[in-house]
Backbone as CSV, one residue per row, in Angstrom:
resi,resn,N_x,N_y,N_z,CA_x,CA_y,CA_z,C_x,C_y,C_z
1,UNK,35.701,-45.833,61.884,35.522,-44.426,61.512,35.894,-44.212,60.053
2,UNK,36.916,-45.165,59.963,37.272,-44.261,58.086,36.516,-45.403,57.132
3,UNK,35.538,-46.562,57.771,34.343,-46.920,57.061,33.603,-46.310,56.712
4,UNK,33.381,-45.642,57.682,31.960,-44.194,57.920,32.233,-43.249,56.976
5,UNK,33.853,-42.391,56.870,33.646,-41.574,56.071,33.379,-41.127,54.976
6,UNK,33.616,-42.360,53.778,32.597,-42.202,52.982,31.759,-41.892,52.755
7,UNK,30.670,-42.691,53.778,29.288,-42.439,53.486,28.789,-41.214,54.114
8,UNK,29.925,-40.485,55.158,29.579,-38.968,55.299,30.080,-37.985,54.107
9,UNK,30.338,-38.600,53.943,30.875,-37.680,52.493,29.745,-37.513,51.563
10,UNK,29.118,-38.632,51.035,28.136,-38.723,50.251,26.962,-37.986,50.899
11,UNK,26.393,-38.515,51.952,25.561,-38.182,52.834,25.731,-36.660,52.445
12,UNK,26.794,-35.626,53.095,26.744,-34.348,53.259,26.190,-34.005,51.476
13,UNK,27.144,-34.563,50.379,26.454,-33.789,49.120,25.319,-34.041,48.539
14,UNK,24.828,-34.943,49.614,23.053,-35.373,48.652,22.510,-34.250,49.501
15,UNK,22.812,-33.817,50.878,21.395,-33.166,51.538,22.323,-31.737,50.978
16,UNK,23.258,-31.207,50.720,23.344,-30.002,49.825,23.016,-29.716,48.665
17,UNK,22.551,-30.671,47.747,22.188,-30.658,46.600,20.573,-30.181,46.731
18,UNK,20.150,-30.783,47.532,18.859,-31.295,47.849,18.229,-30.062,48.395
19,UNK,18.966,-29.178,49.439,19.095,-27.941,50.004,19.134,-26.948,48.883
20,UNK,19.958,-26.777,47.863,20.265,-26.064,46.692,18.936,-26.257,45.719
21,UNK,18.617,-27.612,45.701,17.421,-27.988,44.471,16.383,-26.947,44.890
22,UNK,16.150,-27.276,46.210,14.783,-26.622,46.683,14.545,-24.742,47.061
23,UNK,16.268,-24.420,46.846,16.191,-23.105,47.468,15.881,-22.291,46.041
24,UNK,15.858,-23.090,44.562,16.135,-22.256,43.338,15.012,-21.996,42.605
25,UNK,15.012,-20.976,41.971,13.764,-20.053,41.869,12.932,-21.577,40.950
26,UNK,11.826,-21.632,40.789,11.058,-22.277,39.915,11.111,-21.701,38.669
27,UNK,10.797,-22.172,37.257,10.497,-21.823,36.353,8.896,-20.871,36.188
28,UNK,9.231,-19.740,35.595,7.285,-19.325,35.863,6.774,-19.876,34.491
29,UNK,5.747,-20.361,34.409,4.603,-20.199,33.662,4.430,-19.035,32.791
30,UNK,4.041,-19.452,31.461,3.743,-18.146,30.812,1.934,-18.040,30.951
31,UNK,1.440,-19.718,31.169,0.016,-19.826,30.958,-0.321,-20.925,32.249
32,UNK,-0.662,-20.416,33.054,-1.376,-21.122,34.165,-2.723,-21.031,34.159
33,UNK,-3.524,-22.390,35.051,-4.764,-22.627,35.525,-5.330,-23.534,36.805
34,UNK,-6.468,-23.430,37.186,-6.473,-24.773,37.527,-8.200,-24.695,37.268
35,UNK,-8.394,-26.129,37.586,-9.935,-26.545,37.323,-11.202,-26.293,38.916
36,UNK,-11.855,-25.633,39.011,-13.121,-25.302,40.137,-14.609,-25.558,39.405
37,UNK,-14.859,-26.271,39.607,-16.624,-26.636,39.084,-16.252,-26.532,37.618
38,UNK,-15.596,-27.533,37.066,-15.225,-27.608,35.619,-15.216,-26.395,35.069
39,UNK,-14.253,-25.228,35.513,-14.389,-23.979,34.708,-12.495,-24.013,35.294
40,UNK,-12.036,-23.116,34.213,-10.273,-23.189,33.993,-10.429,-21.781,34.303
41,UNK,-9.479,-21.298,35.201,-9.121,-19.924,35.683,-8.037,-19.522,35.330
42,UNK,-7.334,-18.773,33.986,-5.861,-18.892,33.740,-5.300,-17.364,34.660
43,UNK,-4.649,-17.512,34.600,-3.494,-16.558,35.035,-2.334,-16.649,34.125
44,UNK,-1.795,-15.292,33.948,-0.638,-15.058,32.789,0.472,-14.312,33.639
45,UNK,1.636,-14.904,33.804,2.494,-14.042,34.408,3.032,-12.264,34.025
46,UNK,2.964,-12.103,34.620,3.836,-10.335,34.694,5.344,-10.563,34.073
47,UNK,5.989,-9.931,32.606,6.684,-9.760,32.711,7.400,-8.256,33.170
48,UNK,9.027,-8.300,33.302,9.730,-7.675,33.888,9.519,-6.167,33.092
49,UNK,9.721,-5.243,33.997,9.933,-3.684,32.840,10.818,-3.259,32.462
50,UNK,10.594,-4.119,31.442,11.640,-3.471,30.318,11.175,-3.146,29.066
51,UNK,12.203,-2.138,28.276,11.398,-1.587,27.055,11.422,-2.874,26.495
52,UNK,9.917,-2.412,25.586,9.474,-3.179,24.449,10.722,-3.391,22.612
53,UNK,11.057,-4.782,23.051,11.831,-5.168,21.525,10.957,-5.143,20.177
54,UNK,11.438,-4.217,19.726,10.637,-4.353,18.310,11.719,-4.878,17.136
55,UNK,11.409,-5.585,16.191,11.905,-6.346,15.310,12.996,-5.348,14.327
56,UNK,14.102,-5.766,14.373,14.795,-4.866,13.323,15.159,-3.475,13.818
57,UNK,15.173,-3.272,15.679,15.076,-2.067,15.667,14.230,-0.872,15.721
58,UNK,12.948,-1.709,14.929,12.255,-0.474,14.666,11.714,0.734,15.649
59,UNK,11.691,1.639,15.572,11.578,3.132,15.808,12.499,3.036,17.028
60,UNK,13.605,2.412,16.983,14.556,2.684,17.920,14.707,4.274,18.039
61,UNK,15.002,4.588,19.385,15.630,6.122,19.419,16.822,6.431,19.092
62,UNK,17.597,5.163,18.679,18.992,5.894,18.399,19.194,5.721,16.822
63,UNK,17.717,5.016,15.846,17.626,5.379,14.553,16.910,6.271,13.874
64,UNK,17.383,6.797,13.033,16.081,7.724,12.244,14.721,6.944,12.257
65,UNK,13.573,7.699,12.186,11.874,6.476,12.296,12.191,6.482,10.551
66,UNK,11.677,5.022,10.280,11.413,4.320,9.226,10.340,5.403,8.356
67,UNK,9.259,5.526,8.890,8.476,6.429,8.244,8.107,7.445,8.943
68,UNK,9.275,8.793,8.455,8.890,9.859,9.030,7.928,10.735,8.805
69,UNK,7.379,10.248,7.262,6.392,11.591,6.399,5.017,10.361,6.399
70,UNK,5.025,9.361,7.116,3.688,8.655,6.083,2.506,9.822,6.867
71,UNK,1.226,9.680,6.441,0.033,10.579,6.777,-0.224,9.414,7.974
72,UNK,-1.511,10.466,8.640,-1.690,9.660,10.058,-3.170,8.847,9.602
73,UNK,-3.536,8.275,10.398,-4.718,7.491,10.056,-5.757,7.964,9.679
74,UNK,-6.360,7.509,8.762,-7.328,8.032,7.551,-8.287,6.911,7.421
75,UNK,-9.803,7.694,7.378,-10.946,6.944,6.975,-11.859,7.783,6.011
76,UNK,-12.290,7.325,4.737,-13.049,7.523,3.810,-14.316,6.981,3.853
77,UNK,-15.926,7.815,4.000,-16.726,7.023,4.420,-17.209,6.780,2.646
78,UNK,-17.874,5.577,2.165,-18.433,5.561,1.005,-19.533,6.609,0.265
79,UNK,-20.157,7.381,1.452,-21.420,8.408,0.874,-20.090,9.653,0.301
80,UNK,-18.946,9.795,0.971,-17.990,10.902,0.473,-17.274,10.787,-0.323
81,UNK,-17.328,9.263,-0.721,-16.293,8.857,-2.075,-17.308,9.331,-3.264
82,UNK,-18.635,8.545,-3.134,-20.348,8.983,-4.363,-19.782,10.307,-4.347
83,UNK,-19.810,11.532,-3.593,-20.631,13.114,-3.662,-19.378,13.210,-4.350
84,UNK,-17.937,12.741,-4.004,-16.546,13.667,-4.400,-16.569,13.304,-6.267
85,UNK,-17.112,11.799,-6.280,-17.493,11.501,-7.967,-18.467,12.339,-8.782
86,UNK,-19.321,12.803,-8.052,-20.404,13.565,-8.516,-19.661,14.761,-8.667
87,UNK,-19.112,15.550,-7.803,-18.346,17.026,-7.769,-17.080,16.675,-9.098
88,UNK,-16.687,15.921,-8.856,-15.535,15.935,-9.985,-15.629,15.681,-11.392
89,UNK,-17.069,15.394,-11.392,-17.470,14.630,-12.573,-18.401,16.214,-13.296
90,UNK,-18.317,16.813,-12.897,-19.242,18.581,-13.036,-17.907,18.930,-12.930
91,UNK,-16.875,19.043,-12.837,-15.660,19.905,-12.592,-14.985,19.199,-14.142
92,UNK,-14.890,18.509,-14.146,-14.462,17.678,-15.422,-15.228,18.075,-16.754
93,UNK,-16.751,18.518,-16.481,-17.009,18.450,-18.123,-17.098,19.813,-18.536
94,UNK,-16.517,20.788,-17.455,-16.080,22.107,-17.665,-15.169,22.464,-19.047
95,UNK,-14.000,21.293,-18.357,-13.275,21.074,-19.564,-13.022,20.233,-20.297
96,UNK,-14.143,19.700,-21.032,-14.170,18.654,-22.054,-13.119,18.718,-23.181
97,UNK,-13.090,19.924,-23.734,-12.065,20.513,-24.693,-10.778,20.268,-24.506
98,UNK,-10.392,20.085,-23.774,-8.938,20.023,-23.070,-8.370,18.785,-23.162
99,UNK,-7.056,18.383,-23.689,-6.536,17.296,-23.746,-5.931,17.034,-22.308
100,UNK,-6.207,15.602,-22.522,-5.610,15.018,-20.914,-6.476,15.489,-19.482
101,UNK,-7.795,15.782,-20.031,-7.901,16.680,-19.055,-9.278,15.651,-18.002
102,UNK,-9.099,16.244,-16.616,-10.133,15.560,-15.810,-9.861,15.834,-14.721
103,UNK,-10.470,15.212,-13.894,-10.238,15.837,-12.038,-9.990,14.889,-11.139
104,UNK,-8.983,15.414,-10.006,-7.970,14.831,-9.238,-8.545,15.155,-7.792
105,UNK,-8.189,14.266,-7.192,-8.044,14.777,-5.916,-7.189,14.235,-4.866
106,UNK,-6.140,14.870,-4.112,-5.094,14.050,-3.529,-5.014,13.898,-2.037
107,UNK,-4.378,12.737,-1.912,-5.026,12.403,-0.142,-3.987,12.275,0.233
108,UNK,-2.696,12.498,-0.377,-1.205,12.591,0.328,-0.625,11.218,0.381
109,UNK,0.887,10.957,1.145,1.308,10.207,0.570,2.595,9.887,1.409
110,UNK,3.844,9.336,1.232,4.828,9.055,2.004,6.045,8.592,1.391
111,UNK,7.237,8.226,1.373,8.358,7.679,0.772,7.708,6.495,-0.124
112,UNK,7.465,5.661,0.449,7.191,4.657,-0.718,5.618,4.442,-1.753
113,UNK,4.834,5.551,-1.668,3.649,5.626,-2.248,3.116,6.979,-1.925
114,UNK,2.062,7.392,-3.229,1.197,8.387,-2.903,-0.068,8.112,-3.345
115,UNK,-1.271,8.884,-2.942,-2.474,8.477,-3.730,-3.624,9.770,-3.463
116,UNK,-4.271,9.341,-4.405,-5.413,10.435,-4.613,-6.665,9.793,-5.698
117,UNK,-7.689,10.588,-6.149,-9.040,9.969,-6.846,-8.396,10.812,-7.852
118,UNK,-9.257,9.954,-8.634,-9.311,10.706,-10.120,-10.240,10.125,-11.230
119,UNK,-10.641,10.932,-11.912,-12.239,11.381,-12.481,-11.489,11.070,-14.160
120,UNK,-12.305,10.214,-15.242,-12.106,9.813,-16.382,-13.255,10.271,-17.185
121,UNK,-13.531,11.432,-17.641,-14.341,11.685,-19.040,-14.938,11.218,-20.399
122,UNK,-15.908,10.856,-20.540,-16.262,10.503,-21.697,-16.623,11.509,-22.446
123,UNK,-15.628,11.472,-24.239,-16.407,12.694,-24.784,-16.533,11.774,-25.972
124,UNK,-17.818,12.458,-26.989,-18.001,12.082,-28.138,-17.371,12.842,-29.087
125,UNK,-16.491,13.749,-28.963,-15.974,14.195,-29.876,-14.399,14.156,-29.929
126,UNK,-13.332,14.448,-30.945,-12.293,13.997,-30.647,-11.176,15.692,-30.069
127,UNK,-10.529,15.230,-29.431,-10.009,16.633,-28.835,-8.416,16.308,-29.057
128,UNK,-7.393,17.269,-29.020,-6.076,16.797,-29.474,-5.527,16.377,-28.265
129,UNK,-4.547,15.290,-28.265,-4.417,15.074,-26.847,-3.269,15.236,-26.178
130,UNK,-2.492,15.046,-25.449,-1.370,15.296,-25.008,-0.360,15.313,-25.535
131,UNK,-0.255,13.855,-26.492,0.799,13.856,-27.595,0.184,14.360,-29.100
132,UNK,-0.331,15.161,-29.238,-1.415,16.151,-30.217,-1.676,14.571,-31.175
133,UNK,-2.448,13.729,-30.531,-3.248,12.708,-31.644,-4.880,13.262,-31.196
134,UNK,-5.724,13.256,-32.556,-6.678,13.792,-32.214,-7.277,12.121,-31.900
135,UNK,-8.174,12.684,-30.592,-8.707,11.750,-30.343,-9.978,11.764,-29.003
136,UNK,-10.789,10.832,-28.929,-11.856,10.995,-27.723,-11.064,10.564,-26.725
137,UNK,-10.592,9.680,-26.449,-9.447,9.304,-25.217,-8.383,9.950,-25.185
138,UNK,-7.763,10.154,-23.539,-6.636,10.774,-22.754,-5.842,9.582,-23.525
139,UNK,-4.414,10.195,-23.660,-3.094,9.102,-23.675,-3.424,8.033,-23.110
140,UNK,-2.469,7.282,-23.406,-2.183,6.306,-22.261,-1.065,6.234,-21.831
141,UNK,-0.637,5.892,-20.872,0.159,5.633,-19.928,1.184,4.857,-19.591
142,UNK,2.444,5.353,-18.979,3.382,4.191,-18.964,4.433,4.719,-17.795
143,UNK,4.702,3.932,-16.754,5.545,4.335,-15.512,6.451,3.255,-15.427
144,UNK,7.676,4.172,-15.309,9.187,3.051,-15.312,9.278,2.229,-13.976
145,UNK,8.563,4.031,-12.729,8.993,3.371,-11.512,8.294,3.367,-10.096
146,UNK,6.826,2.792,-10.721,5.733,2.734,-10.282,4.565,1.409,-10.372
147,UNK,4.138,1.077,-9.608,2.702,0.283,-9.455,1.781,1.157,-9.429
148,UNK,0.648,0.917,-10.037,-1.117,1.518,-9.991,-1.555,1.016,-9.750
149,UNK,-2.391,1.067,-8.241,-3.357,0.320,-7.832,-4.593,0.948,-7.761
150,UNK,-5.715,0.604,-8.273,-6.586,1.137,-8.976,-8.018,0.313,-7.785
151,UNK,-8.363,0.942,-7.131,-9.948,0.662,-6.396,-11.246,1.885,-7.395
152,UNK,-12.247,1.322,-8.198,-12.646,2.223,-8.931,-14.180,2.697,-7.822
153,UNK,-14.290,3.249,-8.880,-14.951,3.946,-7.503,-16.700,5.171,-7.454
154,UNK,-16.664,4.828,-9.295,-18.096,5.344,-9.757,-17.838,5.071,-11.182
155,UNK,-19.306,5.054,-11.889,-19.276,4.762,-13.150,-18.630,3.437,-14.044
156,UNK,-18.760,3.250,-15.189,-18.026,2.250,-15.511,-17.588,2.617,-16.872
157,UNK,-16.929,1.251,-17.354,-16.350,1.621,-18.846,-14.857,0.628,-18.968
158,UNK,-14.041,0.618,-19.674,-12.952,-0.171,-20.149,-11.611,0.414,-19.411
159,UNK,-10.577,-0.455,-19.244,-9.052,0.060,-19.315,-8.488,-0.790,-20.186
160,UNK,-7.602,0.087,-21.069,-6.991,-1.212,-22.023,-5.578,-1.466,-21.627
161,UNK,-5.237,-2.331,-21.236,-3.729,-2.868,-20.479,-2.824,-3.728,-21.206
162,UNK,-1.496,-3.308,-21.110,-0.522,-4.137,-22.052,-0.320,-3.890,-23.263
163,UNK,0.340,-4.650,-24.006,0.783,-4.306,-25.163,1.791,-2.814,-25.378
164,UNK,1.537,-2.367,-26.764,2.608,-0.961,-26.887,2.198,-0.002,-26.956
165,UNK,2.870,1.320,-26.577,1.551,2.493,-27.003,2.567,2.883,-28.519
166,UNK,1.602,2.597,-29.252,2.530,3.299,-30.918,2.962,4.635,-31.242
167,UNK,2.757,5.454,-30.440,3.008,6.701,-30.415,3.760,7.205,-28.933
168,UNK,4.440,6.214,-28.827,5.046,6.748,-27.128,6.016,7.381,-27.565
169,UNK,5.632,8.760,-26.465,6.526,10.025,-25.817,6.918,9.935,-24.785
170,UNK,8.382,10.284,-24.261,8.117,10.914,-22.773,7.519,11.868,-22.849
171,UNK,7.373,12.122,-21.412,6.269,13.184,-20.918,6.852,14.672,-20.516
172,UNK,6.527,15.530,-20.885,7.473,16.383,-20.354,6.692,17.555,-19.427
173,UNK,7.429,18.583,-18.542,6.387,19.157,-17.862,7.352,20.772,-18.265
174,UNK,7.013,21.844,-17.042,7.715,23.271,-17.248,9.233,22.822,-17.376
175,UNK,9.973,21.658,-16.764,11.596,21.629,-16.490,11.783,20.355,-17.835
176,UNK,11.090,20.154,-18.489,11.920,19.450,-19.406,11.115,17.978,-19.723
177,UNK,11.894,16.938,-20.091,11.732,15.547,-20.214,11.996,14.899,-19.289
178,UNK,10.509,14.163,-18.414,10.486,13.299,-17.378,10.864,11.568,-17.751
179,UNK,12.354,11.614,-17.220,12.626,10.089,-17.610,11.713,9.134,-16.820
180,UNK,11.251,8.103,-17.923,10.510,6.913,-17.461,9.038,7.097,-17.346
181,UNK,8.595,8.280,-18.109,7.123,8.281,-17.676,7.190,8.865,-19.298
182,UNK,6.169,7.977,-20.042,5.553,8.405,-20.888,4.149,7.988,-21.394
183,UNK,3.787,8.816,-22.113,2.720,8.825,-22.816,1.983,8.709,-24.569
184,UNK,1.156,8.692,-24.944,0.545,7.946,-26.192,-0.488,7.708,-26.386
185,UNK,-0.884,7.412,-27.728,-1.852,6.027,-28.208,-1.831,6.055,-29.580
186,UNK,-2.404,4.988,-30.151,-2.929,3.957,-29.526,-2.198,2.877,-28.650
187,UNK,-2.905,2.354,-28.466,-2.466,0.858,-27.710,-2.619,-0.158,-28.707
188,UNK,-1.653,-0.954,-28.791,-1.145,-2.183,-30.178,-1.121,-3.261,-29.630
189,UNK,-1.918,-4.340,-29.363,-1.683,-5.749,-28.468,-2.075,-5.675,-27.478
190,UNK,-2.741,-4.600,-26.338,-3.128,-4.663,-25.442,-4.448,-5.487,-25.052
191,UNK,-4.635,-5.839,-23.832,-6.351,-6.482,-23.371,-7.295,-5.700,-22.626
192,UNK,-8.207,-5.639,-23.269,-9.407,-4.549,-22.496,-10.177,-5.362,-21.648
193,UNK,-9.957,-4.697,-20.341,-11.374,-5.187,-19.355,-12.228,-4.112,-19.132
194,UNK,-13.574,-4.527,-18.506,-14.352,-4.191,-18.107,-14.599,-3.764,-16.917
195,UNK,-14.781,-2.553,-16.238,-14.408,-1.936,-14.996,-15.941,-1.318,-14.551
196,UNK,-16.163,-1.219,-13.313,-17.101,-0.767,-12.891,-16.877,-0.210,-11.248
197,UNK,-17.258,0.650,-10.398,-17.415,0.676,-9.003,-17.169,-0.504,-8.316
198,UNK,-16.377,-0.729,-7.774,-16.024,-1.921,-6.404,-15.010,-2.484,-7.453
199,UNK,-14.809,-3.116,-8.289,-13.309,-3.117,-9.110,-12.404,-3.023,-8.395
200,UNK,-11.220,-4.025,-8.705,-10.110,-3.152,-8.236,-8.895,-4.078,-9.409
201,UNK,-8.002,-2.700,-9.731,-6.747,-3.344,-10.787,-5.331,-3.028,-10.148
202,UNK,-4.591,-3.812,-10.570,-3.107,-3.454,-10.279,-2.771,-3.620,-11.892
203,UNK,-1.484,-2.594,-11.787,-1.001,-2.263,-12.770,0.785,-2.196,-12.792
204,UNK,1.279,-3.502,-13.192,2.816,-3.547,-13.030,3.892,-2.281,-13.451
205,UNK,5.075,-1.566,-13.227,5.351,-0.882,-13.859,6.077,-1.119,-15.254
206,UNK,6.319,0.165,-15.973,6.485,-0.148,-17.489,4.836,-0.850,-18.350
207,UNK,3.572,-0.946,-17.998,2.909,-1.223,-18.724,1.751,-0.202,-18.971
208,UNK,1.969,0.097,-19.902,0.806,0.554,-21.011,-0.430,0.209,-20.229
209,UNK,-1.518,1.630,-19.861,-2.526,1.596,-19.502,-3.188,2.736,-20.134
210,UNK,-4.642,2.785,-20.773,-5.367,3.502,-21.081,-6.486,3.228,-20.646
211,UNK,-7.856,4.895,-20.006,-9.238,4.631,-19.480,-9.932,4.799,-21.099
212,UNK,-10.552,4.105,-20.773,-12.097,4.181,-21.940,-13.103,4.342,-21.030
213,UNK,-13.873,5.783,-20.849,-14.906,5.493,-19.834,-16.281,5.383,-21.077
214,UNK,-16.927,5.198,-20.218,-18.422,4.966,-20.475,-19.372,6.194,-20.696
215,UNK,-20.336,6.283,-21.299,-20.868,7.786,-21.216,-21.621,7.891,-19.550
216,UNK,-21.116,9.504,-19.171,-20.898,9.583,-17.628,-19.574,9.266,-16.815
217,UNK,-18.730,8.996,-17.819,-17.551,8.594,-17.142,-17.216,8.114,-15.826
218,UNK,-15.893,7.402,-15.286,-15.834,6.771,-14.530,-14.283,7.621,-12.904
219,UNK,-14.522,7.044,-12.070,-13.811,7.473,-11.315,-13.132,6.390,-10.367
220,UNK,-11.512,6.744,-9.913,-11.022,5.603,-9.436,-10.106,6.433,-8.150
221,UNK,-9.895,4.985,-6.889,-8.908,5.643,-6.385,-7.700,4.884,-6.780
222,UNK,-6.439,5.925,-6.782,-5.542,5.052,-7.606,-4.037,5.552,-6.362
223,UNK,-3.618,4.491,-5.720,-2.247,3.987,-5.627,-1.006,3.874,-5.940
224,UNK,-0.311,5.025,-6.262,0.919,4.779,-6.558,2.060,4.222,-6.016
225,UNK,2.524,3.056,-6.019,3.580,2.178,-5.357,5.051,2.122,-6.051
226,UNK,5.751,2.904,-5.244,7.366,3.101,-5.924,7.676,1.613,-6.127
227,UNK,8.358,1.293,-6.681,9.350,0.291,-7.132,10.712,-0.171,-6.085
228,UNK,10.884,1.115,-5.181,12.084,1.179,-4.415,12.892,2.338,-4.075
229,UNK,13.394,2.412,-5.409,14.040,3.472,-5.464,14.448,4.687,-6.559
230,UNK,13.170,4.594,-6.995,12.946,5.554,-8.515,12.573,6.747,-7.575
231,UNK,13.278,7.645,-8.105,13.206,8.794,-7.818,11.670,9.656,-7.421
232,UNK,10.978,9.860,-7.010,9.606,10.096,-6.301,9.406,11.846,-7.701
233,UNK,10.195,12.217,-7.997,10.342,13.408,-8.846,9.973,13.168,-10.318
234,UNK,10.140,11.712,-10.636,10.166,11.396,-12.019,8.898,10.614,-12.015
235,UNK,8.075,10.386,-10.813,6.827,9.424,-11.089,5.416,10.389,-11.043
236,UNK,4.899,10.452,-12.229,3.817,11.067,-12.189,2.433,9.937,-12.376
């Protein structure tokens, strides 16, 4: 008998193991099949209900939403981008006379960007301009705390990019001097490209940009992309 008990000993924990192996749940499958007349039938398991993990939290309920102001989904068909170039481009040579002057149109916007079209004039004559240089071209341009992303969008003609504007101002509006946004020309060292409809430019911030349109002038949609954390008040 106390030969035996050993091997009852052993005996009892192999067929409990064995009992235990077989009673425990299987692993599921995330991707099952099997093969019937050479065709694969998958099946995907059900997971459990529970809320959905989103990365970082996001739109958790117990955080503020990430983007509370962005606009809701938006489509621009191309025949309404043509007519809005055509309308703005008759709204624009209203006021040819006018420095800085041309037509906008804004499609709204959110914490980290805003955007809208806007219409570039060609005149043959010289008009005084923002920073009173007489001249056929608007200023040019310069943002401390901003990207321009530029999809153009009728007409064609030049932008001249880079370099210095030799006559840079800040810009000022009814409340004063807007830090980090100014304006000018000429442009000193800059490179001119060639722009037309379907185009598209980015424009780093801090760089010197001026339009040269074409006769008939040109129209773009343009992108404004904060930097981070420049004040949304100081970026025009």
């Amino acid at each position: 008998m106390k030969k035996l008990f050993p091997a009852m000993v052993i005996g009892a924990a192999l067929a409990g193991f064995i009992a235990g192996y077989a009673a425990k749940p299987g692993a599921q499958p995330i991707l099952t099949g099997h093969f019937d007349d050479f065709s694969m039938v998958p099946s995907v398991s059900a997971q459990e209900s529970k809320p959905e993990a989103r990365p970082f939290g996001f739109n958790s309920p117990n955080e503020p939403p990430l983007a509370p102001d962005a606009p809701p989904i938006m489509h621009w068909n191309i025949d309404d981008i043509r007519k809005a170039h055509t309308e703005m481009a008759e709204k624009a040579a209203k006021m040819v006379k006018e420095a800085g002057s041309g037509s906008s149109q804004s499609f709204g916007g959110a914490r980290g960007f805003s955007m809208f079209m806007l219409y570039r004039m060609f005149r043959d004559k010289p008009v005084p301009s923002l920073t009173k240089v007489n001249s056929v071209l608007d200023d040019a341009e310069q943002h401390a705390g901003a990207y321009d992303f530029y999809i153009f969008t009728g007409g064609t003609g030049e932008m001249i990019l880079g370099g210095k504007i030799a006559n840079q101002q800040n810009l000022k509006d009814k409340d004063g001097i807007i830090p980090g946004e100014y304006r000018g020309q000429p442009v000193v060292g800059g490179k001119t490209y060639k722009v037309k409809a379907g185009d598209w430019l980015l424009i780093p911030p801090d760089t010197p940009h001026q339009p040269k349109p074409d006769p008939g002038g040109f129209s773009y949609f343009i992108m404004k992309i904060n930097v981070g954390v420049y004040p949304w008040n100081l970026i025009r």
